[in-house]
C-alpha positions in Angstrom: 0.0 0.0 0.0 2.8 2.3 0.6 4.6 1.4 -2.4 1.3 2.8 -4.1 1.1 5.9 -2.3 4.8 6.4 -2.8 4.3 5.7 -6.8 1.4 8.0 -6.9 3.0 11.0 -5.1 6.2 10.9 -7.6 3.2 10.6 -10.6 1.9 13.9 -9.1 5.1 15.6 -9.1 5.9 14.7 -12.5 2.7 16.3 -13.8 3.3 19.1 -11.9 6.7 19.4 -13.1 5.3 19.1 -16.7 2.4 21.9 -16.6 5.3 23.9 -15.4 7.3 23.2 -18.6 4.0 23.4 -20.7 3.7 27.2 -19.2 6.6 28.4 -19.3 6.8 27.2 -23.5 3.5 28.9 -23.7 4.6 31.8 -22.4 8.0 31.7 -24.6 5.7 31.4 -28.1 3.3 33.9 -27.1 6.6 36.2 -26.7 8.1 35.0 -29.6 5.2 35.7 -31.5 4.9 39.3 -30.3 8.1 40.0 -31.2 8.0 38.8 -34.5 4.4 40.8 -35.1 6.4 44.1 -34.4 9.1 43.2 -36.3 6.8 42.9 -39.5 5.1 45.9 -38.6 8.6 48.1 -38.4 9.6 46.4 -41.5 6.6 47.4 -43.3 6.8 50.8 -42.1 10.8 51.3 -43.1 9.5 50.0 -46.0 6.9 52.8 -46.4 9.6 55.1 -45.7 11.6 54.6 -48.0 9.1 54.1 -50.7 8.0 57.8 -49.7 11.9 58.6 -49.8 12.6 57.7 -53.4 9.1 58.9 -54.7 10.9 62.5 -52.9 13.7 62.1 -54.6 12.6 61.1 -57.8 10.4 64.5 -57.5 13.7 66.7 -56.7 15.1 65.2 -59.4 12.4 66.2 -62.4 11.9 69.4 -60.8 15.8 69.8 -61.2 15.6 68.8 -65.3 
């Protein structure tokens, strides 16, 4: 009977230990993927930029001819 008990209680801690690892992964994809969303979104505005950039200096550079 003790033997049981004994099994049991390292089966409980095992789980435990596991939800733990299951959080914590969570957590570190949830971040990953927060990062990565503001990533695009700087790229796509650099991108913007510099779009309105050469559309500026393609206008300088008519206006100059």
């Amino acid at each position: 009977m003790m033997l049981i008990v004994h099994w049991l209680s390292e089966l409980g801690a095992i789980l435990c230990a596991l939800t733990g690892v299951v959080i914590v992964l969570a957590r570190l994809i949830s971040a990953i993927t927060y990062c990565e969303l503001k990533l695009v979104a700087m790229l796509d505005s650099a991108f913007k930029v510099k779009k309105a950039w050469k559309k500026l200096k393609d206008g300088k550079r008519k206006n100059r001819q």
